[in-house]
C-alpha positions as CSV (number, residue, x, y, z in Angstrom):
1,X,0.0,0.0,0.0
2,X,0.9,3.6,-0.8
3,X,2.8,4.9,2.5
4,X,1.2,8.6,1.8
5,X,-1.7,6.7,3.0
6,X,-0.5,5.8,6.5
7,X,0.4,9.8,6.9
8,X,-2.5,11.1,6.0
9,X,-4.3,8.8,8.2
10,X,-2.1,9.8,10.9
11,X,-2.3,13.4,10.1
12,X,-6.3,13.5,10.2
13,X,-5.9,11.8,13.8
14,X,-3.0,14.6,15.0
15,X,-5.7,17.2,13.6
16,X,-8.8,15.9,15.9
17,X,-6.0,15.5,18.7
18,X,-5.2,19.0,18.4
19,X,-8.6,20.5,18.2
20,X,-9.8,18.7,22.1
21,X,-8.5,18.7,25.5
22,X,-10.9,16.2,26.3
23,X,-8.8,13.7,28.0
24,X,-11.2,10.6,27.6
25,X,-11.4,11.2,23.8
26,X,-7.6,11.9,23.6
27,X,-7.1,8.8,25.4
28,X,-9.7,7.0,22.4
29,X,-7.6,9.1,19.7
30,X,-4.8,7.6,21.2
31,X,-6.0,3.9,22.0
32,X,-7.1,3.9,18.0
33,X,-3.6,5.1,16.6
34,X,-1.9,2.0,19.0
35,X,-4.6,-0.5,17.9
36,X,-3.4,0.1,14.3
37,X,0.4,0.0,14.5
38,X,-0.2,-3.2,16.6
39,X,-2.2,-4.6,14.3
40,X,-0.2,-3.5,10.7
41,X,3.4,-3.2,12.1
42,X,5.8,-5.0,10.2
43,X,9.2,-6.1,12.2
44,X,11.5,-3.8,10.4
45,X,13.9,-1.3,12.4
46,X,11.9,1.6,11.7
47,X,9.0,-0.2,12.5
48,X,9.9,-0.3,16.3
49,X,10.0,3.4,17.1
50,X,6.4,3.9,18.5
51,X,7.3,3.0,21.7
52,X,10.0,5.9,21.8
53,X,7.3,8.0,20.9
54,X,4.7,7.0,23.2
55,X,7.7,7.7,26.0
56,X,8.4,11.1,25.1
57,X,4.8,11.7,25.3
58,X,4.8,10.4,28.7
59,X,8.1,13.0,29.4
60,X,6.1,16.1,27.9
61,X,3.1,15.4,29.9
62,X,5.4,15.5,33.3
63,X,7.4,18.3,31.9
64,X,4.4,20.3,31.3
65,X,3.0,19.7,34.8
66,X,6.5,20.5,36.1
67,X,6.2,23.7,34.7
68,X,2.7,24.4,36.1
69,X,4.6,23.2,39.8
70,X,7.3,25.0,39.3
71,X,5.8,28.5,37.3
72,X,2.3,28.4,38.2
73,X,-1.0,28.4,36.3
74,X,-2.9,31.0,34.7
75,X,-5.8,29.1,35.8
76,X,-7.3,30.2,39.2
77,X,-8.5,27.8,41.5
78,X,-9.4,27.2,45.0
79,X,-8.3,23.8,45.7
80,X,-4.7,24.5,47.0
81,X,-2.7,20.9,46.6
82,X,0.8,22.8,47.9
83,X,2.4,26.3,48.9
84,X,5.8,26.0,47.4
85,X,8.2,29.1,49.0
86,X,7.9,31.5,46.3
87,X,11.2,33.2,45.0
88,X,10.8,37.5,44.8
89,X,11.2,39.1,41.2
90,X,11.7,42.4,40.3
91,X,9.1,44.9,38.8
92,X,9.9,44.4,35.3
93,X,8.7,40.6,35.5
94,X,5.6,41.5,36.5
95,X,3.4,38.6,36.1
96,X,5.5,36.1,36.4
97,X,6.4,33.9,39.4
98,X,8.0,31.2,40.3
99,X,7.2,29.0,43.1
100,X,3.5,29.6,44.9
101,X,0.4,27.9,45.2
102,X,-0.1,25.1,43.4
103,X,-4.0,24.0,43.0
104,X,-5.7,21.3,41.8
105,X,-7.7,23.2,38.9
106,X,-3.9,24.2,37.7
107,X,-2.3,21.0,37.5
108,X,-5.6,19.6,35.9
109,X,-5.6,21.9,32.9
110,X,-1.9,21.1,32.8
111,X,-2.8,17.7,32.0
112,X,-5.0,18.1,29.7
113,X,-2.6,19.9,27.8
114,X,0.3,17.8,27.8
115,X,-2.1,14.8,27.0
116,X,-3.1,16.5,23.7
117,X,0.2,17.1,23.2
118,X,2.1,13.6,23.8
119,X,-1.2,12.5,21.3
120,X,0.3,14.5,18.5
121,X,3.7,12.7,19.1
122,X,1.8,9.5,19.3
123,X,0.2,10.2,16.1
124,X,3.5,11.1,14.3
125,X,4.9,7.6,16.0
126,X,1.9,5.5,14.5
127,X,3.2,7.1,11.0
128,X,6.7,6.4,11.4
129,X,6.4,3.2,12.7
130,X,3.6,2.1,9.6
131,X,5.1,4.0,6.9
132,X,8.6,2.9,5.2
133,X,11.1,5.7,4.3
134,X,12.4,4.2,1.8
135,X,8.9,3.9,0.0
136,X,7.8,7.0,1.1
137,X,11.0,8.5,-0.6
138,X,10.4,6.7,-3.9
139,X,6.5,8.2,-3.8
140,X,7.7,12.1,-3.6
141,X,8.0,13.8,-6.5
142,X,11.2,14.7,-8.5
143,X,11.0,18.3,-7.5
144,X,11.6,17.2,-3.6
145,X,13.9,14.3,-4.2
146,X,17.2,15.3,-2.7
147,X,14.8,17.0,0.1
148,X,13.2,14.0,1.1
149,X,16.8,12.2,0.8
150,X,17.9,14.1,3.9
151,X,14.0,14.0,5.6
152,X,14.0,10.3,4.8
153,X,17.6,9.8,6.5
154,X,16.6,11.6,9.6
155,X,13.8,10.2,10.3
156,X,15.5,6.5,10.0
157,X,17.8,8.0,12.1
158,X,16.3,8.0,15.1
159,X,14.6,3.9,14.7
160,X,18.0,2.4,14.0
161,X,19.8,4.3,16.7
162,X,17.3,3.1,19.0
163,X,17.9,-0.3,17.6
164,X,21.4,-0.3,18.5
165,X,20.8,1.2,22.2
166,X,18.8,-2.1,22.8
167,X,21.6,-4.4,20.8
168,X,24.3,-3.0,23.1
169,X,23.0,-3.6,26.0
170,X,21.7,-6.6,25.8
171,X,25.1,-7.7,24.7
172,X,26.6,-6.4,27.9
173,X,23.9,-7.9,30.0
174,X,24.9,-11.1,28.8
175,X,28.4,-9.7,29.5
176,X,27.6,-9.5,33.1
177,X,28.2,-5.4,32.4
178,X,26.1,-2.6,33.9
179,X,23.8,-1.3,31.1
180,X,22.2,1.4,32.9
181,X,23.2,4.7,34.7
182,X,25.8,7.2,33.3
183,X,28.5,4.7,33.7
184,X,26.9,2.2,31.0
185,X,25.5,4.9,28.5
186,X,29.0,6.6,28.2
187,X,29.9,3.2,27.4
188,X,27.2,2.5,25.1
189,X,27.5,5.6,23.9
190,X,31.0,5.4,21.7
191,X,29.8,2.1,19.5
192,X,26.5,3.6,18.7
193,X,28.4,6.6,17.3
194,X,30.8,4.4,15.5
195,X,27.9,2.6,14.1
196,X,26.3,5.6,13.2
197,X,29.3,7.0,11.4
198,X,29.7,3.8,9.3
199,X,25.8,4.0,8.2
200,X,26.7,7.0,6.9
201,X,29.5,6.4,5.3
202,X,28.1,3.4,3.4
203,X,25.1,5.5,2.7
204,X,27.2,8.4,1.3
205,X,28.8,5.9,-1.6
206,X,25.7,4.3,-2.0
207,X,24.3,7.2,-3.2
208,X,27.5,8.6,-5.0
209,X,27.2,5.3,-7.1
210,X,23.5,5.6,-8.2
211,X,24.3,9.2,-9.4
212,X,22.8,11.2,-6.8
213,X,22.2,14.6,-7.6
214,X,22.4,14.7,-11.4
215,X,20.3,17.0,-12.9
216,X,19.0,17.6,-16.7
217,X,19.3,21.1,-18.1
218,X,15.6,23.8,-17.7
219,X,14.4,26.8,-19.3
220,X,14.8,29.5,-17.0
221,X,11.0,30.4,-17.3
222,X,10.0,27.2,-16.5
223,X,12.6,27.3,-13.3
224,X,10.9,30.9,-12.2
225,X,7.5,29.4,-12.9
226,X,8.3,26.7,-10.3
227,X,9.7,28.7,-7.8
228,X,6.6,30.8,-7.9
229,X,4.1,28.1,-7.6
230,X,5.8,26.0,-5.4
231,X,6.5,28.9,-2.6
232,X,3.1,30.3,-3.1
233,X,1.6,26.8,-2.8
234,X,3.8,26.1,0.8
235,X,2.9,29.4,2.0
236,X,-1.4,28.8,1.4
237,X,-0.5,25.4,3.1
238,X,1.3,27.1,5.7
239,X,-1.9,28.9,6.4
240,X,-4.3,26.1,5.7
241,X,-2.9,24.1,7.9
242,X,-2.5,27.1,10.9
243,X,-6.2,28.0,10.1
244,X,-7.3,23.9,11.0
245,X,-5.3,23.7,13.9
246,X,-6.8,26.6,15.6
247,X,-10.6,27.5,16.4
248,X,-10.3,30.9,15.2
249,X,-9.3,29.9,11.4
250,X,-11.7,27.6,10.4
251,X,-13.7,29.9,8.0
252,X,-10.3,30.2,5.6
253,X,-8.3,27.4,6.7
254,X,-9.9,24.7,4.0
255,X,-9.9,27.4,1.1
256,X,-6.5,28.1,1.9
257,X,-4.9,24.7,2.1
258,X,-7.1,23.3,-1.1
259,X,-5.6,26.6,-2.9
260,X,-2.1,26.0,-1.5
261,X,-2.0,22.0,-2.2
262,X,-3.1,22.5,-6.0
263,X,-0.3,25.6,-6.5
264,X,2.5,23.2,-4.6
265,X,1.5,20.1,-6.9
266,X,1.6,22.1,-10.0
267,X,5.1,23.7,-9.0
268,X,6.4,20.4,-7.6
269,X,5.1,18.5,-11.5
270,X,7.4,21.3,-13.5
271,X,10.4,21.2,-11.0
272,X,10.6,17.5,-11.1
273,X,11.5,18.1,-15.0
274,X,15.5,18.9,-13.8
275,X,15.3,15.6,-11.4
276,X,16.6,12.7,-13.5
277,X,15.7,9.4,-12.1
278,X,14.2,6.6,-12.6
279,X,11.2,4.7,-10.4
280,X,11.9,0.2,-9.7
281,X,7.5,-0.5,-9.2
282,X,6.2,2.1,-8.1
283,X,3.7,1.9,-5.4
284,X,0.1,2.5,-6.7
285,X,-2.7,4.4,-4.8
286,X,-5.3,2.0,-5.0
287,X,-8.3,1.3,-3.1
288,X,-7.0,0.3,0.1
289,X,-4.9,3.3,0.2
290,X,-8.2,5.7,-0.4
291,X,-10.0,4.1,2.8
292,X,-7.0,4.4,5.0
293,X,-6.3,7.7,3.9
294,X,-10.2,8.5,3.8
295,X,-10.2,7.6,7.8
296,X,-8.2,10.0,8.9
297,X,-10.1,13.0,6.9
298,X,-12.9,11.8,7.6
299,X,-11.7,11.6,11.7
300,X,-10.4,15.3,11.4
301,X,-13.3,16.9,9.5
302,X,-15.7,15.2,11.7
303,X,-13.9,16.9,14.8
304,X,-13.7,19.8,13.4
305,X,-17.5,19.8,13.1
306,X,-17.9,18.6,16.3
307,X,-16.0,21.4,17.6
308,X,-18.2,24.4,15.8
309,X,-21.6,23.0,16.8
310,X,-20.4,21.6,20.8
311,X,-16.5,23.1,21.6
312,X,-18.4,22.5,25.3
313,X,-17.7,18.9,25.2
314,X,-14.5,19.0,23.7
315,X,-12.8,21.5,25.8
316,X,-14.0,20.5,29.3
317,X,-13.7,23.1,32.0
318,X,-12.0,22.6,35.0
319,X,-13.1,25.4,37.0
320,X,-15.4,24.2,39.2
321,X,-13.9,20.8,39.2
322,X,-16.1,18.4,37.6
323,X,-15.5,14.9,35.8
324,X,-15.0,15.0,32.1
325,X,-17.5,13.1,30.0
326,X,-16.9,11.4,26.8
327,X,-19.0,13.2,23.7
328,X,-21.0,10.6,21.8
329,X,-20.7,12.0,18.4
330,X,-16.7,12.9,18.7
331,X,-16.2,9.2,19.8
332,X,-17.7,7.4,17.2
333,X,-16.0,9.9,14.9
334,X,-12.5,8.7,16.3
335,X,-13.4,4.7,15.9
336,X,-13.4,5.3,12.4
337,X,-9.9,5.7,12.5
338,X,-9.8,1.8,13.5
339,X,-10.4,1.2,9.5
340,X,-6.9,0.3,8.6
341,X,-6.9,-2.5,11.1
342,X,-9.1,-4.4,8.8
343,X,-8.8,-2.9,5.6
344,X,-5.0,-2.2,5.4
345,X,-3.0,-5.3,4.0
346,X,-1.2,-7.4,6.4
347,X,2.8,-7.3,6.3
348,X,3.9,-10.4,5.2
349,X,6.2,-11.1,8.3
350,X,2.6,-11.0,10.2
351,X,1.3,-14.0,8.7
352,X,1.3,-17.5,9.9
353,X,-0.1,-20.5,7.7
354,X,-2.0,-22.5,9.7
355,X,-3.7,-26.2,8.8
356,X,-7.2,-26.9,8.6
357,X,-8.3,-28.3,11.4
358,X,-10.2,-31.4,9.8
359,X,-6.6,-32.5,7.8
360,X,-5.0,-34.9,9.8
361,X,-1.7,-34.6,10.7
362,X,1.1,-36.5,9.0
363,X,2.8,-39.6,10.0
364,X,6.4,-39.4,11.1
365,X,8.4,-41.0,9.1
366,X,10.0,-44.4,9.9
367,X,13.4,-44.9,10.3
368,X,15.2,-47.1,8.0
369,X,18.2,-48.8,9.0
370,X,21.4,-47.4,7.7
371,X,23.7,-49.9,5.3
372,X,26.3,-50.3,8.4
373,X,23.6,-52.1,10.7
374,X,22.4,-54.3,8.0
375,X,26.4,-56.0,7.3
376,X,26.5,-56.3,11.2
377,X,22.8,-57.5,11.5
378,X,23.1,-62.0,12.6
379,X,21.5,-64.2,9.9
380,X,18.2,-65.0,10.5
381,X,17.0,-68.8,10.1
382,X,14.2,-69.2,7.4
383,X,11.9,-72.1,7.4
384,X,11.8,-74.6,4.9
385,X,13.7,-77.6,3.5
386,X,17.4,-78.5,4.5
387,X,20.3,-77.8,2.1
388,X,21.4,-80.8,-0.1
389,X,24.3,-82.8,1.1
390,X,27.4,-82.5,-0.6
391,X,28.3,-84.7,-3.7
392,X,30.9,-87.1,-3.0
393,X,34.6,-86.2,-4.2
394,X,36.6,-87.8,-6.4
395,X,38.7,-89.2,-4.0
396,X,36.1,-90.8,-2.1
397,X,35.1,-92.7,-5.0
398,X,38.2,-94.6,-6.4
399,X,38.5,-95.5,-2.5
């Protein structure tokens, strides 16, 4: 399947994330994204990054509530949890202050907003961990190739270094070596580097050898025309995309992106003119790649919706302190994102053959006895008459 797909999927999830503090339809957004890297992961090295992700959600939600301990809230509240001493400032930081009271309505709408943040991470995780580079680098256009080179390389970066971490320290486990504190990640640290470096270096040749970089001669009209387009396009996508994420800009935010994407494609199809490269089967966008794609939209526009006719639900209040409650229409919006689970092909490292259960299982096979034991193996006596005597010789008869 086309790995734009898995993006766009993941995107249209970030996009309802972003538009709700609602922690119990966060927590769905998020339960939805997991269900569908469990269920379409393959076992590459990229492949195994979510669970980075999913912990440095977990590190911005306690960051964020650090800084709501340590800085305050601009949320009043009544409930004080703890008075930490509070450290004097002069005039000109007015309004700042660090150190206080620390209430309960603060550190509530703290969480809230770190969980809708660590669910965007989770929802750029899904799409690194479902989409390959390497595929999604063959699908860009030639305009963007040697841009998506160094996108591509970064983000494969981070899975394979992670990869090595866990290598390294299982091999000085079995070692008997520590592999934790600063002691064993200075010592970790060095070979991961080395490998690194040598990833690279193969990389670079690699690249050198299939001609990287080689362009084909353009008019110069055609190469203004494409600048044109192409900047005008990012900027309306730019602004498209600001518009969505916010609750003030949805009035221009669609106009703007649909204007922006169609400028950026036509400016990417006449700079990919200079690009001169070849594509080994390509990946189609077929059917499957429509409905997982379609998902996501579909989970972001009915969000979006959701938040013009009842932003109550999705932005709960935490002043007076009540209980969130999980919107009905929101929720079944976000179990449509589930629709790659079943619809999405499965990797072919995920499938088992099984037998059916009414074929019966197959006899072992018997051992036959190997040309040594049947030269040792004794005679065996046979039934039936007794061998003739012998005839007299020659000898015996003239006696």
């Amino acid at each position: 399947m086309h790995p734009g797909a898995w993006w766009v999927w993941a995107i249209g999830l970030g996009t309802a994330a972003s538009r709700t503090t609602n922690p119990l339809l966060l927590g769905l957004l998020i339960g939805v994204a997991g269900y569908v890297v469990a269920a379409r992961r393959t076992s590459a090295p990229w492949a195994k990054s979510y669970g980075a992700f999913v912990k440095l959600g977990l590190v911005v939600i306690a960051i964020r509530l650090l800084f709501a301990i340590v800085l305050g809230s601009p949320i009043p509240g009544t409930h004080v949890v703890v008075t930490l001493p509070e450290v004097p400032l002069p005039e000109w930081a007015r309004g700042v202050r660090i150190g206080g009271r620390v209430t309960a309505e603060g550190l509530l709408f703290a969480l809230y907003d770190g969980i809708r943040l660590a669910g965007l991470l989770i929802c750029v995780g899904a799409a690194n961990a479902l989409a390959s580079p390497a595929r999604l680098l063959k699908s860009l256009p030639g305009a963007l190739y040697e841009v998506g080179v160094a996108v591509v390389v970064a983000m494969a970066f981070a899975p394979n270094l992670i990869v090595d971490v866990q290598r390294l320290r299982a091999a000085r486990r079995l070692r008997g070596r520590p592999d934790r504190g600063i002691r064993g990640l200075l010592q970790v640290g060095l070979p991961v580097l080395e490998g690194a470096l040598e990833r690279s270096v193969a990389l670079a040749a690699a690249m050198d050898a299939r001609g990287f970089g080689r362009t084909s001669p353009v008019p110069a009209a055609v190469r203004r025309a494409t600048a044109i387009l192409t900047l005008g396009g990012l900027m309306g996508v730019c602004v498209g995309t600001y518009g969505l994420l916010t609750a003030q800009g949805t009035s221009y935010g669609l106009p703007a992106l649909a204007v922006g994407l169609a400028s950026a494609l036509a400016g990417l199809r006449l700079g990919g003119r200079r690009s001169v490269r070849t594509r080994y089967r390509p990946d189609p966008w077929g059917p499957r790649a429509w409905l997982v794609a379609g998902s996501g939209v579909a989970v972001a526009a009915l969000t979006i919706w959701a938040t013009t006719h009842d932003p109550a639900s999705l932005h709960p209040g935490v002043v007076p302190l009540v209980a969130p409650t999980l919107p009905l229409w929101p929720a079944a919006a976000a179990l449509i994102g589930l629709l790659p689970a079943f619809v999405a092909p499965v990797p072919p490292d995920n499938t088992r053959p099984t037998a059916p259960a009414n074929t019966p299982l197959p006899e072992p096979p018997r051992a036959h006895p190997s040309a040594a034991a049947w030269r040792t193996r004794p005679p065996t006596a046979t039934a039936g008459p007794p061998p003739p005597a012998p005839s007299p010789t020659s000898s015996e008869e003239t006696s």
